[in-house]
N, C-alpha and C positions, 0 to 999 in steps of 0.2 A: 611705865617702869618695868615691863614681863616680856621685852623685846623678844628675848629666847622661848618663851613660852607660845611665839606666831610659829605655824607651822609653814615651813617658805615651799612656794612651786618653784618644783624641778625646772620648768620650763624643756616637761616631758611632750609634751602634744596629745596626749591620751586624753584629752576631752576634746580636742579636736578630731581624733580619729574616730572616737564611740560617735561623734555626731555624723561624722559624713560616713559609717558604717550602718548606723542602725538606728539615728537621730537620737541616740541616749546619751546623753550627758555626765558623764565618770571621771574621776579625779582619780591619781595614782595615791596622792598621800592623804586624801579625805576621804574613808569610805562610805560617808554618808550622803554626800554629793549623789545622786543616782539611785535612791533610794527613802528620797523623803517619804516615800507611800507608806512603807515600812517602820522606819525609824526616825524620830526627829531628835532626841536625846534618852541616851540610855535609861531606862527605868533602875533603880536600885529594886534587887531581891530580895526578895521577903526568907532567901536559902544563902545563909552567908555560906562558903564556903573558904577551904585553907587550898592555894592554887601554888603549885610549884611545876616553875617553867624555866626547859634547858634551851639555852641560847636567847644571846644577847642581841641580837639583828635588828632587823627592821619588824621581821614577824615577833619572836618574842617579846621587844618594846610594845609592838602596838599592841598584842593581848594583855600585856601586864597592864597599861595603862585604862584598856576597856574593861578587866576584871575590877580593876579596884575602883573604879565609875560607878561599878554595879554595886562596889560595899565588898568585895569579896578581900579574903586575906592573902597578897601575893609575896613568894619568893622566885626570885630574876636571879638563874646563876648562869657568868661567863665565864667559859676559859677560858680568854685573854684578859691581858689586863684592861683592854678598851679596843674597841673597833675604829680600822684602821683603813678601812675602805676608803677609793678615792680620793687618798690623799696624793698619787703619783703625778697627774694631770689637770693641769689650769681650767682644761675647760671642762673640766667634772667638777668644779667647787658649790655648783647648784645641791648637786649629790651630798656632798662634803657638809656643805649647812645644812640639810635636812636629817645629817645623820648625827651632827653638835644639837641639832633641834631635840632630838629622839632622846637625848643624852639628858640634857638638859630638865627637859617633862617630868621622865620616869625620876630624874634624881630631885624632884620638889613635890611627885607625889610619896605616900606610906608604901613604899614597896622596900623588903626586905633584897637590898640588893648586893650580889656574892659574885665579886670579880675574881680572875683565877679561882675559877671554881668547876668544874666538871660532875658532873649531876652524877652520884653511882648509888648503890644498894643504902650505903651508909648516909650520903644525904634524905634520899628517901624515908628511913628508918627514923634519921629525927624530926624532918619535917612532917610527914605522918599526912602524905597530901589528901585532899577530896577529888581533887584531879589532878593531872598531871597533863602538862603540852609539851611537846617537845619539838623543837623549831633549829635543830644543828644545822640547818645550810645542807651541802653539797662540797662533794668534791672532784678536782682537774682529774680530767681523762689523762692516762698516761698513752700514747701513742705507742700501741705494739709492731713498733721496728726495731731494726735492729740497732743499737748504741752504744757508741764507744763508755766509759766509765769516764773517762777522765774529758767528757764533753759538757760543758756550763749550760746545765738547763735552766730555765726558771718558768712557773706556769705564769699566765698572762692574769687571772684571777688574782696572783696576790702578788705581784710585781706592789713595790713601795720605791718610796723617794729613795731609802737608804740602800736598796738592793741592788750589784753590783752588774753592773753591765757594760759591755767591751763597743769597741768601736762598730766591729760588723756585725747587724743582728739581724737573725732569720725570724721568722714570725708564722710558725705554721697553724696555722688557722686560721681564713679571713673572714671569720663572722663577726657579731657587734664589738665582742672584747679583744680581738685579734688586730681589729681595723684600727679603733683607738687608740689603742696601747700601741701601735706602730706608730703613727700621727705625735704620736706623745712623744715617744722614742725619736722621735725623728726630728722634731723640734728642739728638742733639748740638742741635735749635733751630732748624733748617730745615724749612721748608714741602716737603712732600716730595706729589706726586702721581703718581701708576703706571698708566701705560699700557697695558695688555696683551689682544695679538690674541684669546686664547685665550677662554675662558667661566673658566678656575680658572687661578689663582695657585701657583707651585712645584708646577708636575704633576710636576717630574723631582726632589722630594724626595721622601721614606720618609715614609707614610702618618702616622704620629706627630707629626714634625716638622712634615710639611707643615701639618698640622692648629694645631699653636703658633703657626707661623708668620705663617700668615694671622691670629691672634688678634692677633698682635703688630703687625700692620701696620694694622690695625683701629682698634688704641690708639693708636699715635703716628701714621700717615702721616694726609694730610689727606684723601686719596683715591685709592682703587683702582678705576681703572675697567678692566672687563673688554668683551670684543667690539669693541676701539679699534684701528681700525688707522691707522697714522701717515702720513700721507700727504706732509709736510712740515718741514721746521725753518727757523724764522725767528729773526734777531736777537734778538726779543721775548717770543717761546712754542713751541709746538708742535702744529701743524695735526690732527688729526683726526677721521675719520668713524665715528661708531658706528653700530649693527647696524640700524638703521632708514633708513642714508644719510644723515645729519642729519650735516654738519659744524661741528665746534667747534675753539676756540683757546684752549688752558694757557696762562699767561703762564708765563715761564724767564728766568730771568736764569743758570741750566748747566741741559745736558741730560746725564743719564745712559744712554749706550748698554749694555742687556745683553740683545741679542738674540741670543746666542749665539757660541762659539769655533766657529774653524776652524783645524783641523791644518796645522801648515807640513810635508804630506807632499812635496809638491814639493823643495821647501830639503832635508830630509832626502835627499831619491832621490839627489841630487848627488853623495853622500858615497860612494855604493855600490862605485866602483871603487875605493875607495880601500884598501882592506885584503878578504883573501881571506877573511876571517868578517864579513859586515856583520848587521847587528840594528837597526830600529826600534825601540821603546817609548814607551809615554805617551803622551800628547796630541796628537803630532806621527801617530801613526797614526788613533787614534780617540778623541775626547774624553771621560774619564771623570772617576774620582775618587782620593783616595788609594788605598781596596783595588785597584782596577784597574791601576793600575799601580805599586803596591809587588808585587802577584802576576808582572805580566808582568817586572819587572825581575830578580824572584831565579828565574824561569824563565829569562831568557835569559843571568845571569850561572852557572846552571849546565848548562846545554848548554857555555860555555865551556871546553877541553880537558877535554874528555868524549871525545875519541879522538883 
């Protein structure tokens, strides 16, 4: 009767790849997988502490849920009203359930949890933390070319069901989020064509997928061109020069930026005096993936009153 309480696999391949990498056996959403040496079930601390953590993710969930394993006392504050990742694409619904999973957990353990909520001086002040983690994610590269004002951009990061997109769509980016979010776009009925600097498409996927993936963009996108690099965005299209100097123009009626996150490590540093245990994770230090910071989270939710 605690369906929601199973934690579901991505059907990421990361315990396939740690084995034929290095015979280690690792989970993206279990961080204990890979580590029974170490840990077999959280010990409770003999050092309760009061734990307030900014952001709602996958990292903040998973430390809130490992602080309060340990006994500790948490508050979970989101800016949004709910996380909304992955709801644009069918074939992300694996993502989508493990993120209603995440939801799910933390809202049936004791965690003081503050949706529309942005962590400042004055939260801090009354929560009075013993530590403080702060887990904000990362934010889209903006592409420093040149662009029209009255051009429909939208980043590929937070593309959603309800966000508005035109018939002809350019896709400058052709890494993991670029490739999919074009696939996606291009299924639903959209003219989808992909831009990318590089010679290969999702260099930063797993050999496997990457390999699908590119099949998939083949079938549905109208075209992938590689060696493209964007020199412009206009009203109407999208300027660029391939690998001969020869420039050309996409038509756009939206362009999709995914050329990469950058960590809001800055916005985090802010937070540092604020409590005598502070902690980075996730995105906001270096931009990964689930396993990367589900591991770095239940790392630092137990150094937590570890003495």
């Amino acid at each position: 009767g605690q369906a929601d309480q199973i934690t579901p696999c991505l059907r990421c391949g990361e315990c396939q790849s740690g084995l034929m990498k290095n015979r280690v056996l690792h989970c993206a959403v279990n961080p204990l997988i890979g580590n029974e040496d170490s840990f077999y079930h959280p010990i409770p601390t003999n050092h309760q502490r009061t734990v307030l953590i900014a952001g709602g993710g996958p990292a903040g969930c998973q430390a809130a849920m490992e602080a309060v394993s340990r006994g500790h006392k948490v508050v979970l504050c989101e800016k949004l009203a709910g996380l909304k990742y992955a709801d644009n694409a069918d074939f992300k619904q694996n993502i989508a359930r493990y993120r209603d999973s995440l939801a799910a957990k933390v809202a049936a353990l004791p965690i003081d949890i503050r949706l529309n909520t942005t962590v400042t001086q004055e939260i801090v002040d009354e929560v009075r933390p013993d530590a403080l983690i702060i887990a904000i994610g990362a934010q889209p590269w903006m592409l420093p070319v040149p662009r029209d004002d009255k051009a429909h951009i939208v980043f590929g990061a937070g593309l959603r069901k309800d966000t508005p997109v035109g018939e002809n769509v350019v896709v400058v980016g052709g890494g993991l989020i670029g490739s999919e979010e074009a696939v996606a776009l291009a299924r639903e009925g959209h003219k989808v064509t992909i831009l990318e600097m590089q010679d290969l498409l999702a260099p930063d996927a797993m050999r496997t997928y990457q390999e699908e993936l590119v099949g998939q963009v083949g079938d549905h996108c109208s075209a992938a061109i590689t060696g493209a690099k964007v020199t412009a965005i206009t009203d109407t299209g999208v300027v660029y020069v391939d690998k001969g100097g020869v420039e050309h123009t996409v038509p756009a009626d939206t362009v999709l930026l995914a050329v990469g996150m950058k960590p809001r490590a800055a916005e985090a540093e802010t937070f540092r005096p604020c409590a005598e245990r502070f902690r980075k994770l996730g995105d906001c230090v270096k931009v990964g993936n689930v396993k990367t910071v589900t591991r770095a989270a239940f790392d630092a939710a137990m150094t937590i009153g570890a003495y």
